[in-house]
Structures are given as structure tokens and as C-alpha cells.
PQR file of N, CA, C, O and H, with PARSE charges and radii, in Angstrom:
ATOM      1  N   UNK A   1     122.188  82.520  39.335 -0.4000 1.5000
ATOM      2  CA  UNK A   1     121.312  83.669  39.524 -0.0000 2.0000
ATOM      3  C   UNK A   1     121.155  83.933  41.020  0.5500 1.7000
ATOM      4  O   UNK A   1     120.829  82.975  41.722 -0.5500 1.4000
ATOM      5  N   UNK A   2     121.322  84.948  41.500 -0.4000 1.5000
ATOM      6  CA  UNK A   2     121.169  85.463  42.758 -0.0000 2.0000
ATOM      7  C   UNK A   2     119.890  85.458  43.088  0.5500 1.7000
ATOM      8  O   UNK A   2     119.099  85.708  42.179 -0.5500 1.4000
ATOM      9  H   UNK A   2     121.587  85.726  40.930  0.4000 1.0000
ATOM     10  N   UNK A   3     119.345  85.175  44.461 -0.4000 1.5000
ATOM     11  CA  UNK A   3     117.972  85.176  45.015 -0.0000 2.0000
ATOM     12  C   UNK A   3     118.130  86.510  45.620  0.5500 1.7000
ATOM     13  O   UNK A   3     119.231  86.815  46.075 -0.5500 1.4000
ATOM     14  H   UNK A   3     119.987  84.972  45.200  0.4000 1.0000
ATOM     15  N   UNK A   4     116.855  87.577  45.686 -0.4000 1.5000
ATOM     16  CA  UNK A   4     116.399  88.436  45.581 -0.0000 2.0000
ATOM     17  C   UNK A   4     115.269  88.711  46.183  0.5500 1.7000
ATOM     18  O   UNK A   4     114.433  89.054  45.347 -0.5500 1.4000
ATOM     19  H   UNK A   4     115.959  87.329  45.316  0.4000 1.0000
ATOM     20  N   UNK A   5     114.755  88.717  47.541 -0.4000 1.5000
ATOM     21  CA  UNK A   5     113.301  89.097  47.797 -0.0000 2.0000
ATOM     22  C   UNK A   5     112.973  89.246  49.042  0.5500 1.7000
ATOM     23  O   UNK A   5     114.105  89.546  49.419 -0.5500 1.4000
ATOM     24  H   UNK A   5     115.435  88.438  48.220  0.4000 1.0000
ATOM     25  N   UNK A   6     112.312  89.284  50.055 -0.4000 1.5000
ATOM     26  CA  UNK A   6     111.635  89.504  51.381 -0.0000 2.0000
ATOM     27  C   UNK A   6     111.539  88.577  52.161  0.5500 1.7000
ATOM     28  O   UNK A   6     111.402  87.606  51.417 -0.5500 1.4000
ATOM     29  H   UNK A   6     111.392  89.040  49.749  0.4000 1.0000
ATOM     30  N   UNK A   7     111.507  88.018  53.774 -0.4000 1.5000
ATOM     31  CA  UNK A   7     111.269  87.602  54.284 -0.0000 2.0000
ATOM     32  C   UNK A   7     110.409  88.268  55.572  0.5500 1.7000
ATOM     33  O   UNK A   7     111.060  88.644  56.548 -0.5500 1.4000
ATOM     34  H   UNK A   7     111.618  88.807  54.378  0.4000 1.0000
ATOM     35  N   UNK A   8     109.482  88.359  55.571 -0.4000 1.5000
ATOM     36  CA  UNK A   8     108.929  89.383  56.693 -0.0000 2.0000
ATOM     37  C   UNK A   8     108.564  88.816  57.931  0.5500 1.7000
ATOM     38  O   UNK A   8     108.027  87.721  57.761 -0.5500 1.4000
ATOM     39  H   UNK A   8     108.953  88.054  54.778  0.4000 1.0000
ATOM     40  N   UNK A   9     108.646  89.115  58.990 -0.4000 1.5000
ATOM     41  CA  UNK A   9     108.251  88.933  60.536 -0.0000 2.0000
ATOM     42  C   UNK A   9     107.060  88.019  60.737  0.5500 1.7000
ATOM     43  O   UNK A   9     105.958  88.475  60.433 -0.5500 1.4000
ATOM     44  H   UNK A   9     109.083  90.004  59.129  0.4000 1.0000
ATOM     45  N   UNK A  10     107.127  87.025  61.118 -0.4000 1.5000
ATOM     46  CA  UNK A  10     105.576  86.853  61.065 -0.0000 2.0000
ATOM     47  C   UNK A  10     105.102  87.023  62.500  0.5500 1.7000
ATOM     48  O   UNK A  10     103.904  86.910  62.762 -0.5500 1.4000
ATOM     49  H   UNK A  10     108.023  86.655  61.365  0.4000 1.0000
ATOM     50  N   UNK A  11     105.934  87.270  63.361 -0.4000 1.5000
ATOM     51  CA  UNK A  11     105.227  88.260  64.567 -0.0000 2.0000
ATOM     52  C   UNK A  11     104.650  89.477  64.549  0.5500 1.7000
ATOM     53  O   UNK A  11     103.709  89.807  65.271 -0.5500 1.4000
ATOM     54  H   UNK A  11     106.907  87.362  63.148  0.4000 1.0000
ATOM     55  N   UNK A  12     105.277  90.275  63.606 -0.4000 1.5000
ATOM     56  CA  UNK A  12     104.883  91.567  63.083 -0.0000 2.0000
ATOM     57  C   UNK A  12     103.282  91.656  62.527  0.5500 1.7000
ATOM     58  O   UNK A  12     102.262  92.300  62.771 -0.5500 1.4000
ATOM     59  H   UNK A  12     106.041  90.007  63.019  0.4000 1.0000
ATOM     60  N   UNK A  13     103.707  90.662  61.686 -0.4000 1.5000
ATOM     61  CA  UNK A  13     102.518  90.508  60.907 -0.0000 2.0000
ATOM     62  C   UNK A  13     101.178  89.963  61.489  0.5500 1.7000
ATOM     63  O   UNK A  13     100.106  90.081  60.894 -0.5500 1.4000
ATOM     64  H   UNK A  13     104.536  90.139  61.487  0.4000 1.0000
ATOM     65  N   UNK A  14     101.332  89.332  62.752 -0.4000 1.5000
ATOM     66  CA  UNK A  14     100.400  88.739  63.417 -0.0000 2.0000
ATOM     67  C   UNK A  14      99.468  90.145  63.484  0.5500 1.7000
ATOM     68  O   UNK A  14      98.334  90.296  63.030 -0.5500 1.4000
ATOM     69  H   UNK A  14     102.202  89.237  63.235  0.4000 1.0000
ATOM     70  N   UNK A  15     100.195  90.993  64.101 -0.4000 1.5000
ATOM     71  CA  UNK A  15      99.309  92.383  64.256 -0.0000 2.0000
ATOM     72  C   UNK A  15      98.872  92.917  63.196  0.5500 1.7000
ATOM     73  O   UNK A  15      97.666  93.061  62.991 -0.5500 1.4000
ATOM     74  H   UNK A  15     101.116  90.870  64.470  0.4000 1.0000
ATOM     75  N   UNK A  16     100.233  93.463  61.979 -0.4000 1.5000
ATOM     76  CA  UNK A  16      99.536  94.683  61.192 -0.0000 2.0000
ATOM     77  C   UNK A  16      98.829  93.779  60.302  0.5500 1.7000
ATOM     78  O   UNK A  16      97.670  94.108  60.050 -0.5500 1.4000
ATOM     79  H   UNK A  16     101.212  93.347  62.146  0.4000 1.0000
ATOM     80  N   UNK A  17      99.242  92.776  59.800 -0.4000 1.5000
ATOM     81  CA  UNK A  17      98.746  91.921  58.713 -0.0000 2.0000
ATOM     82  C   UNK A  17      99.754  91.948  57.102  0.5500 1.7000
ATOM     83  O   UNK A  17     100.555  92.656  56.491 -0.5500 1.4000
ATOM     84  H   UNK A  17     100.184  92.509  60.005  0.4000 1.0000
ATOM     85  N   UNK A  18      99.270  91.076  57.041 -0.4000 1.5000
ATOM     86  CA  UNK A  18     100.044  91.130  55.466 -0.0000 2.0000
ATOM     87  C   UNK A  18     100.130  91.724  54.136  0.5500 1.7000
ATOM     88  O   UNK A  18     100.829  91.424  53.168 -0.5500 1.4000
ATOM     89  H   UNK A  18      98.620  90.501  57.538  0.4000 1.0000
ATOM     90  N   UNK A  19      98.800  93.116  54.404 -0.4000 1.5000
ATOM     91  CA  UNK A  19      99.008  94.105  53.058 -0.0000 2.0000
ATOM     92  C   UNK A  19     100.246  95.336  52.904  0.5500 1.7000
ATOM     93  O   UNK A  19     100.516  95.998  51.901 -0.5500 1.4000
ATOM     94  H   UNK A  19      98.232  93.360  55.190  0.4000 1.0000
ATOM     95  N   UNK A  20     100.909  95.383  54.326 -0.4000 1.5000
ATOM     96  CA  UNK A  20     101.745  96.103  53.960 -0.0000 2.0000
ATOM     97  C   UNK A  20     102.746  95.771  53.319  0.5500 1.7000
ATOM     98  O   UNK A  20     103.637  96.608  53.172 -0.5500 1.4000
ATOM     99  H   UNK A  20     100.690  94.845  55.140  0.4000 1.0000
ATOM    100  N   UNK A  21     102.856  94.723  52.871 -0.4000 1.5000
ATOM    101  CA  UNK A  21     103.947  93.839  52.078 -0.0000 2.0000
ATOM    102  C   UNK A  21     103.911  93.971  50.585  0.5500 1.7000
ATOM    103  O   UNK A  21     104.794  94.126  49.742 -0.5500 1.4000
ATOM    104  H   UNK A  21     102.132  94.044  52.991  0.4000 1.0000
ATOM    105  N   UNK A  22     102.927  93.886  50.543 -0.4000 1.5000
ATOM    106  CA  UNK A  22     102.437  94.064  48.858 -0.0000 2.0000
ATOM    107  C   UNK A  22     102.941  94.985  48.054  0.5500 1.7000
ATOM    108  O   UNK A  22     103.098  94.789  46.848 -0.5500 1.4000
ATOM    109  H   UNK A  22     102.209  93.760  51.228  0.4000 1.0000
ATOM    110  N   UNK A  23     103.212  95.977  48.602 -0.4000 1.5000
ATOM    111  CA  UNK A  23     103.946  97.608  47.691 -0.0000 2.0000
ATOM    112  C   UNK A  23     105.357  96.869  47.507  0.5500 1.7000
ATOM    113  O   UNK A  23     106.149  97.108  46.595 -0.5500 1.4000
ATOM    114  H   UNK A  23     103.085  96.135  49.581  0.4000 1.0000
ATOM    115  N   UNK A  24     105.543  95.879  48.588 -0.4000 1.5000
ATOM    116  CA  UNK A  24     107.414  95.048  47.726 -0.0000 2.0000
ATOM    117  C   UNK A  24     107.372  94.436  46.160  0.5500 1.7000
ATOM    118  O   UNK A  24     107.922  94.417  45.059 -0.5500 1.4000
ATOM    119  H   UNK A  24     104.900  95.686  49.329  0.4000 1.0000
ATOM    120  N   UNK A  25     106.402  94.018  46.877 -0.4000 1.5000
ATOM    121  CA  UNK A  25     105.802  92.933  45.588 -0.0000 2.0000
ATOM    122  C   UNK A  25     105.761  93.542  43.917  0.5500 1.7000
ATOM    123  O   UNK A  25     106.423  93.294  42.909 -0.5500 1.4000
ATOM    124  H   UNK A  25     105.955  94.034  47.771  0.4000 1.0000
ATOM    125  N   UNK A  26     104.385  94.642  44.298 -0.4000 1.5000
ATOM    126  CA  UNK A  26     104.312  95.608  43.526 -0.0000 2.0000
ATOM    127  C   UNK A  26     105.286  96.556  42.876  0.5500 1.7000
ATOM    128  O   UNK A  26     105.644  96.504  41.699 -0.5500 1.4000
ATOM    129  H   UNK A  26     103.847  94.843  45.117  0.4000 1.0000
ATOM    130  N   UNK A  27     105.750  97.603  43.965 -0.4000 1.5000
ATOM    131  CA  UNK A  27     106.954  98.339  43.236 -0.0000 2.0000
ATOM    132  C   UNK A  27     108.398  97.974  43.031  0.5500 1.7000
ATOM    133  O   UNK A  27     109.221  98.722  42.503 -0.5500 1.4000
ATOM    134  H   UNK A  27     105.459  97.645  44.920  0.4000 1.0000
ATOM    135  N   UNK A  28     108.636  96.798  43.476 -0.4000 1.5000
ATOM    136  CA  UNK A  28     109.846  96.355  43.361 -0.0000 2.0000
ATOM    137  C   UNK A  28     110.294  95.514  42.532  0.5500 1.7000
ATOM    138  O   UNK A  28     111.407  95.350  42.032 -0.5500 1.4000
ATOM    139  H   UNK A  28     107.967  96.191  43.905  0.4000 1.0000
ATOM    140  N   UNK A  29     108.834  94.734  42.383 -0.4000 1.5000
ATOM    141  CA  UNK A  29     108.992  93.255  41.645 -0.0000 2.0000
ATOM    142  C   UNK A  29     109.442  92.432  42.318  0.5500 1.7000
ATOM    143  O   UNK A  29     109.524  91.381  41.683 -0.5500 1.4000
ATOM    144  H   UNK A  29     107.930  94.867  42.789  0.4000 1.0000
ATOM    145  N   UNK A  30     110.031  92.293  43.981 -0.4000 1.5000
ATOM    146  CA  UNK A  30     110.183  91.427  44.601 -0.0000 2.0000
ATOM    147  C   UNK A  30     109.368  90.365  45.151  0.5500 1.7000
ATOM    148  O   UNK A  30     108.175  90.421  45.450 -0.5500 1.4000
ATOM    149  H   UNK A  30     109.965  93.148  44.497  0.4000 1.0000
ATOM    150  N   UNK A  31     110.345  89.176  45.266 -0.4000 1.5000
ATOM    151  CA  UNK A  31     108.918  88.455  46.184 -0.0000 2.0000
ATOM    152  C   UNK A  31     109.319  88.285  47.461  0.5500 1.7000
ATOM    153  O   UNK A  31     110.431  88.126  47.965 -0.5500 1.4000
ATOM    154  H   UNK A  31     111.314  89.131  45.023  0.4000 1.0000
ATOM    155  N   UNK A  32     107.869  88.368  48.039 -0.4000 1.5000
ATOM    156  CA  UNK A  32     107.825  88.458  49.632 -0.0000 2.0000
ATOM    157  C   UNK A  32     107.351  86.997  50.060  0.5500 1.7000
ATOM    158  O   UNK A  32     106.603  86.252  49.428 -0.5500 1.4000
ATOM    159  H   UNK A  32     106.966  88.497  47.629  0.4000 1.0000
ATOM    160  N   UNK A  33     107.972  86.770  51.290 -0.4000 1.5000
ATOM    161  CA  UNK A  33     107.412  86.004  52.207 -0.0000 2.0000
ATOM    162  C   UNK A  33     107.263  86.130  53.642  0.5500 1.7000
ATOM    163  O   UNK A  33     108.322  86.470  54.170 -0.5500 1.4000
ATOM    164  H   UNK A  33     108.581  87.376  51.803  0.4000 1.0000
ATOM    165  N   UNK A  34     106.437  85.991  54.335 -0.4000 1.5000
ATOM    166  CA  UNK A  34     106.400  85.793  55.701 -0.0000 2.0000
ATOM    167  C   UNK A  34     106.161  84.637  56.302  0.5500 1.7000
ATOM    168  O   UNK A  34     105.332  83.778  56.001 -0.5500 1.4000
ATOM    169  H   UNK A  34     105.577  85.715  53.906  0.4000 1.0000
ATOM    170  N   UNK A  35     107.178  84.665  57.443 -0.4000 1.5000
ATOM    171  CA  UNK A  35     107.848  83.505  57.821 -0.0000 2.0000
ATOM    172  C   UNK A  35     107.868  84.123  59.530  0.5500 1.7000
ATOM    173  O   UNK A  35     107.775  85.266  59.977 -0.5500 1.4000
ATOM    174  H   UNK A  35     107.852  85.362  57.687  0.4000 1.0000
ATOM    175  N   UNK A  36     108.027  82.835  60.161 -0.4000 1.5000
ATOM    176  CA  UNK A  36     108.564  82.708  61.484 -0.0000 2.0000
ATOM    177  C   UNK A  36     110.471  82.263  61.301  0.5500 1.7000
ATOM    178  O   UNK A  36     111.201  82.144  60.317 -0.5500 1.4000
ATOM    179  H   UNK A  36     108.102  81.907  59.798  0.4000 1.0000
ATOM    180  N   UNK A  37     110.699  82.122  62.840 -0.4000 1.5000
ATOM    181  CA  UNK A  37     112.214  82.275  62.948 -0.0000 2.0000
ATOM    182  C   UNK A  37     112.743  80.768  63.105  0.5500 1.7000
ATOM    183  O   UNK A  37     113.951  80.553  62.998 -0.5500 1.4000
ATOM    184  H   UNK A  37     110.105  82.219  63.639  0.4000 1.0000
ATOM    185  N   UNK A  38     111.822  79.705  63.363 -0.4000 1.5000
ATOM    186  CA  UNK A  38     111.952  78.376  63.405 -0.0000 2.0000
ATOM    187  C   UNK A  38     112.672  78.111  61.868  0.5500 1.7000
ATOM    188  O   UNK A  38     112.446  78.557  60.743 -0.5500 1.4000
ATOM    189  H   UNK A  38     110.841  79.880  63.449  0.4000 1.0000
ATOM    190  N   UNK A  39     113.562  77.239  62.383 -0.4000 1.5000
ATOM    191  CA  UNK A  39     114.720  76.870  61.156 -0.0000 2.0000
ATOM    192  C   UNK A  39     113.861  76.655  60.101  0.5500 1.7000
ATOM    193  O   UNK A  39     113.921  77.325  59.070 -0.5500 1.4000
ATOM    194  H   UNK A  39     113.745  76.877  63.297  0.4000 1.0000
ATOM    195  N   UNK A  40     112.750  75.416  60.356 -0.4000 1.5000
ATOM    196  CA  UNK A  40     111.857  74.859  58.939 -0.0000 2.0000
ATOM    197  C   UNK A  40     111.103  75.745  58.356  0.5500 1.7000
ATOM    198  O   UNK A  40     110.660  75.694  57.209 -0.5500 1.4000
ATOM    199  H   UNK A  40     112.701  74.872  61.194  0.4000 1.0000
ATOM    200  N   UNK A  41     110.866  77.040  59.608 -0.4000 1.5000
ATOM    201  CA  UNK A  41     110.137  77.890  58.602 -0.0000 2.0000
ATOM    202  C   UNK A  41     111.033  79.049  57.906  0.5500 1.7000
ATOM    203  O   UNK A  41     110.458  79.696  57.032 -0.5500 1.4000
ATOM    204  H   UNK A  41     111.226  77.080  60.540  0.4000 1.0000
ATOM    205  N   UNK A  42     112.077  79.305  58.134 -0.4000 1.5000
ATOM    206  CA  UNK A  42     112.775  79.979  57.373 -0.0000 2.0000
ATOM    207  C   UNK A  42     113.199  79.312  55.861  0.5500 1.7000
ATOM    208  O   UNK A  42     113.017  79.855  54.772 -0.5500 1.4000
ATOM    209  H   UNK A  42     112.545  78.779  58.844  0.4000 1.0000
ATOM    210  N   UNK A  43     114.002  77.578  56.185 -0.4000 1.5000
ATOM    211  CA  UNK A  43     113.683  76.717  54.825 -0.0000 2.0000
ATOM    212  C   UNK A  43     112.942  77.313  53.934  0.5500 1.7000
ATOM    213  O   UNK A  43     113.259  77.980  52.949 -0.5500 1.4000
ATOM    214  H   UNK A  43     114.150  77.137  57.070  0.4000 1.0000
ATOM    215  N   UNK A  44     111.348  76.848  54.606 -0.4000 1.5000
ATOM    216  CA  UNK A  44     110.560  76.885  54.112 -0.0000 2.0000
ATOM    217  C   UNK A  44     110.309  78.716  52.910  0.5500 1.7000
ATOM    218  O   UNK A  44     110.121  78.877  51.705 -0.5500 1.4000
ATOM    219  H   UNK A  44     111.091  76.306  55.407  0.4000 1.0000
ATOM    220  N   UNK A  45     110.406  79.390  53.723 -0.4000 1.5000
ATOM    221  CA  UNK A  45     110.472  80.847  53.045 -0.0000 2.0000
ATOM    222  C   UNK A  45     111.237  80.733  51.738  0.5500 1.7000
ATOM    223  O   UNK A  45     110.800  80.994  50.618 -0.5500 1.4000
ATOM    224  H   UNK A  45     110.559  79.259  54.703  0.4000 1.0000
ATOM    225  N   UNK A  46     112.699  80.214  52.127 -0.4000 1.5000
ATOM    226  CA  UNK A  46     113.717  80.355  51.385 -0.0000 2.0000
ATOM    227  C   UNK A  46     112.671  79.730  49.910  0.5500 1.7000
ATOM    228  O   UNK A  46     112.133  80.265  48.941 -0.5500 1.4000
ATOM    229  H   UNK A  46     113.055  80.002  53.038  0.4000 1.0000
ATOM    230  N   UNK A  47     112.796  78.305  50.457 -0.4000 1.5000
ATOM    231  CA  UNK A  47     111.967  77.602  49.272 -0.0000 2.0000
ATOM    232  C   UNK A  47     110.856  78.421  48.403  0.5500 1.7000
ATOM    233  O   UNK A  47     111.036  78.329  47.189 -0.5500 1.4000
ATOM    234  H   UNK A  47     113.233  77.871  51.245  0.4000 1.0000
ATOM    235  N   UNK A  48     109.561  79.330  48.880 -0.4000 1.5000
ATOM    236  CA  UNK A  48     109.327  79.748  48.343 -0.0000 2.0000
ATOM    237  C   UNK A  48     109.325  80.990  47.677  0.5500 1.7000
ATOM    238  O   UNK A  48     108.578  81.286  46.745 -0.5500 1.4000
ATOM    239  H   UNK A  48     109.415  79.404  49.866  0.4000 1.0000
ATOM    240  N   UNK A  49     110.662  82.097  48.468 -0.4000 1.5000
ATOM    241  CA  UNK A  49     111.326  82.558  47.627 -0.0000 2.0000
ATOM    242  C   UNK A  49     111.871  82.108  45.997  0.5500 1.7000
ATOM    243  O   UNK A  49     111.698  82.730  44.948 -0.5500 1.4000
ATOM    244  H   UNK A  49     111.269  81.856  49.225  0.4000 1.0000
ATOM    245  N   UNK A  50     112.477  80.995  46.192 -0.4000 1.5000
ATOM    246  CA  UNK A  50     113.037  80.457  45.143 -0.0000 2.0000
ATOM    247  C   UNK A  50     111.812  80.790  44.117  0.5500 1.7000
ATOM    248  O   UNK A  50     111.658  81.708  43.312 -0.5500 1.4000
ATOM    249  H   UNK A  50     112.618  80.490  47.044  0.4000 1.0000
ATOM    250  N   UNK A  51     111.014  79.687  44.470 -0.4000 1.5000
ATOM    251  CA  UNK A  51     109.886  79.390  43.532 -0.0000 2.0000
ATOM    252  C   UNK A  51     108.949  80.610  43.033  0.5500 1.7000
ATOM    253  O   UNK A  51     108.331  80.495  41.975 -0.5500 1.4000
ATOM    254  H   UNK A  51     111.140  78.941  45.124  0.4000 1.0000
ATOM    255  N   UNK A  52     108.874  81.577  43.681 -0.4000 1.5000
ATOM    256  CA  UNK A  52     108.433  82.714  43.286 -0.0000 2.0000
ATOM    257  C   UNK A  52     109.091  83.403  42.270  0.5500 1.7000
ATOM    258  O   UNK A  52     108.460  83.818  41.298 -0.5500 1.4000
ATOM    259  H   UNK A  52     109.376  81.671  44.540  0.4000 1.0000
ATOM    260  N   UNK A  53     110.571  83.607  42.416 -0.4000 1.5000
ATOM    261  CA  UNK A  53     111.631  84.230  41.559 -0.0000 2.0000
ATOM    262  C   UNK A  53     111.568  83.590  40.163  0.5500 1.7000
ATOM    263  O   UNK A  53     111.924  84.215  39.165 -0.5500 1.4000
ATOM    264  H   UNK A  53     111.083  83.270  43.206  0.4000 1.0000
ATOM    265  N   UNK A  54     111.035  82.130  40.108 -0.4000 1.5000
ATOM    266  CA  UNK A  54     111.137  81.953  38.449 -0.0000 2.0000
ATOM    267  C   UNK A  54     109.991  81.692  38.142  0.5500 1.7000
ATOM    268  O   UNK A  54     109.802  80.831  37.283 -0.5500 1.4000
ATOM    269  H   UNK A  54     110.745  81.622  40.919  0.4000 1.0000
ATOM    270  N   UNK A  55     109.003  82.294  38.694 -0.4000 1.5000
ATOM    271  CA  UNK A  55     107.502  82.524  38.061 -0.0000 2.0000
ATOM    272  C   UNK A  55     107.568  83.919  37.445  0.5500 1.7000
ATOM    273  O   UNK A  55     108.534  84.668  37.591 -0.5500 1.4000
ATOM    274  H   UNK A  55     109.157  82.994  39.392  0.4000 1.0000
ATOM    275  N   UNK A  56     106.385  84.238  36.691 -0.4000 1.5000
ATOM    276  CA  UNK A  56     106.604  85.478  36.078 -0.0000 2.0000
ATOM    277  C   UNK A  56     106.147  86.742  37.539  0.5500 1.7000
ATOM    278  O   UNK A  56     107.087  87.480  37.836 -0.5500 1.4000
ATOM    279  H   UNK A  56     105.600  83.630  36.572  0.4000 1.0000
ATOM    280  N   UNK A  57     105.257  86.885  38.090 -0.4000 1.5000
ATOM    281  CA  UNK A  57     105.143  88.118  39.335 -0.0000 2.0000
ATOM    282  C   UNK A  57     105.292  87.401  40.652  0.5500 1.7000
ATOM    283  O   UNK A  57     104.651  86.705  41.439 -0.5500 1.4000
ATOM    284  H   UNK A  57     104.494  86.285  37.848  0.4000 1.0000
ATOM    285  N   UNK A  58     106.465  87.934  40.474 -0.4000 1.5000
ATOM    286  CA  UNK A  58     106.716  88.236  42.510 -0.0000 2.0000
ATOM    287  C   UNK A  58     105.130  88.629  42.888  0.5500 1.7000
ATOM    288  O   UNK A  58     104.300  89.263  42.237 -0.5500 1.4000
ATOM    289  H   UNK A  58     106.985  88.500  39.834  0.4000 1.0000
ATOM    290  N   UNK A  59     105.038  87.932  44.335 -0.4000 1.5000
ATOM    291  CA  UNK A  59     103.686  88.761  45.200 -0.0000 2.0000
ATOM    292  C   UNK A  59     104.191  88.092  46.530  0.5500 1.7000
ATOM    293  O   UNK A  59     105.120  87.306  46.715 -0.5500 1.4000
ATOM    294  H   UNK A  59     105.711  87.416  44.864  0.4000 1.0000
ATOM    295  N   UNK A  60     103.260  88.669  47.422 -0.4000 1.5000
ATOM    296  CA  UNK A  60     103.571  87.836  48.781 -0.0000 2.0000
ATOM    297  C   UNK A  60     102.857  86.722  48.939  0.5500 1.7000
ATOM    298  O   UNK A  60     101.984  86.343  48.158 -0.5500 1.4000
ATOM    299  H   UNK A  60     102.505  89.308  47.272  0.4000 1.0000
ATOM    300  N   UNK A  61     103.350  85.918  50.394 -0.4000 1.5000
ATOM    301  CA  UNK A  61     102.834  84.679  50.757 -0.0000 2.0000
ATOM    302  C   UNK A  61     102.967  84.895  52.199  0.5500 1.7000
ATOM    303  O   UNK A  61     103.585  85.755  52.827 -0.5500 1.4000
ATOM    304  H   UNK A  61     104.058  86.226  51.029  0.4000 1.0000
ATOM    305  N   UNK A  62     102.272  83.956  52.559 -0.4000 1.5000
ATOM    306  CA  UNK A  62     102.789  83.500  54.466 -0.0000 2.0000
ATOM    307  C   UNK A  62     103.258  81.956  54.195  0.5500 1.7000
ATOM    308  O   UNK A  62     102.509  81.136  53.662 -0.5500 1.4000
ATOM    309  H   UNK A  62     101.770  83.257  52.049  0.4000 1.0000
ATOM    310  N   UNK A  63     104.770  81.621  54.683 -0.4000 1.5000
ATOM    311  CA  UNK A  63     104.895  79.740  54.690 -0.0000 2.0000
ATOM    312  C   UNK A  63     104.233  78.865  55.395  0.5500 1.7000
ATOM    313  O   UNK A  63     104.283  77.636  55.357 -0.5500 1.4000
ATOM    314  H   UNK A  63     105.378  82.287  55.115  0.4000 1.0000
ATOM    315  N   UNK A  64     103.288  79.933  56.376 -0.4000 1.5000
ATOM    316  CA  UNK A  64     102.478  78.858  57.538 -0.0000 2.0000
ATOM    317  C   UNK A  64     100.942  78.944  57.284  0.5500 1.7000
ATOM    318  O   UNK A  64     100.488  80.077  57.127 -0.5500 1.4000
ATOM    319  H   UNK A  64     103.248  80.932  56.407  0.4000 1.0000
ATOM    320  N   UNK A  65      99.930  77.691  57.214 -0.4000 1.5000
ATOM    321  CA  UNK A  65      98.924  78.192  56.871 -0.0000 2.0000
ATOM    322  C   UNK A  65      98.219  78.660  58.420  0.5500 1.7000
ATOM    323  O   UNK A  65      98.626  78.601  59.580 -0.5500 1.4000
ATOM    324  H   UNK A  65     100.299  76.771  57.341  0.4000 1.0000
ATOM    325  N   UNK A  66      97.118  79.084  57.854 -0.4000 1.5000
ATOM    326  CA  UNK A  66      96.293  80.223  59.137 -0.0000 2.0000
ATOM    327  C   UNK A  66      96.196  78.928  60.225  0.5500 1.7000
ATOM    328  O   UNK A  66      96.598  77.827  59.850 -0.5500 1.4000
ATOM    329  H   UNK A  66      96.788  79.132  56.911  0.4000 1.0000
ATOM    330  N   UNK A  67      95.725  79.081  61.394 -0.4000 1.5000
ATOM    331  CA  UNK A  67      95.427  78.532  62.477 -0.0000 2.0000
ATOM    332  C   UNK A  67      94.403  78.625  63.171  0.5500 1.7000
ATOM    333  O   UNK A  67      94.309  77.989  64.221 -0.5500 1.4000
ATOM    334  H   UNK A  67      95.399  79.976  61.699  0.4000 1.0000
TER
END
């Protein structure tokens, strides 16, 4: 099965924030993640890409917790 879903900026996101992501989630059925560009945190995305894709709703996440 092919993986399918978002990885979003998390520099971007530092500013606008993470609801503009949600309409992926929503109208697409994709799942989103936001991630930084550090190898473990891309892993990390990937990983919960995965894990999102065989739950029943895609939604977004951030892989890093707040600070």
C-alpha cells in the first residue's frame, strides 16, 4: 500500500499555526504532519504518517511536543 499524506513546515507553522492544515485532513482524507527538517524528525513524521494511514481518520499532528 502506498503512503499518502502531508508533511508540513514546522517553521512555517511556528508563525501561522497548525489550523491551516486541517482542510488536508478534512477534505482530502489525508494525514498531516508537521515536522522539522532534522533527519529524526522527518523519521519521526514518516512514522506517524504511517500510523495515521491505518487508523480510520487522517487528522493532523506536530512530531515535536510544544516547548
Amino acid at each position: 500500500m502506498p503512503l499518502d499524506g502531508f508533511i508540513g513546515p514546522a517553521h512555517v507553522s511556528t508563525v501561522i499555526g497548525s489550523r491551516p492544515y486541517e482542510h488536508f485532513a478534512q477534505e482530502y482524507a489525508k494525514p498531516v504532519v508537521i515536522a522539522g527538517f532534522e533527519p529524526l524528525d522527518v523519521m519521526q513524521a514518516i512514522l506517524m504518517l504511517v500510523r495515521q494511514s491505518t487508523t480510520a481518520a487522517p487528522r493532523w499532528r506536530t512530531s515535536s511536543p510544544a516547548r
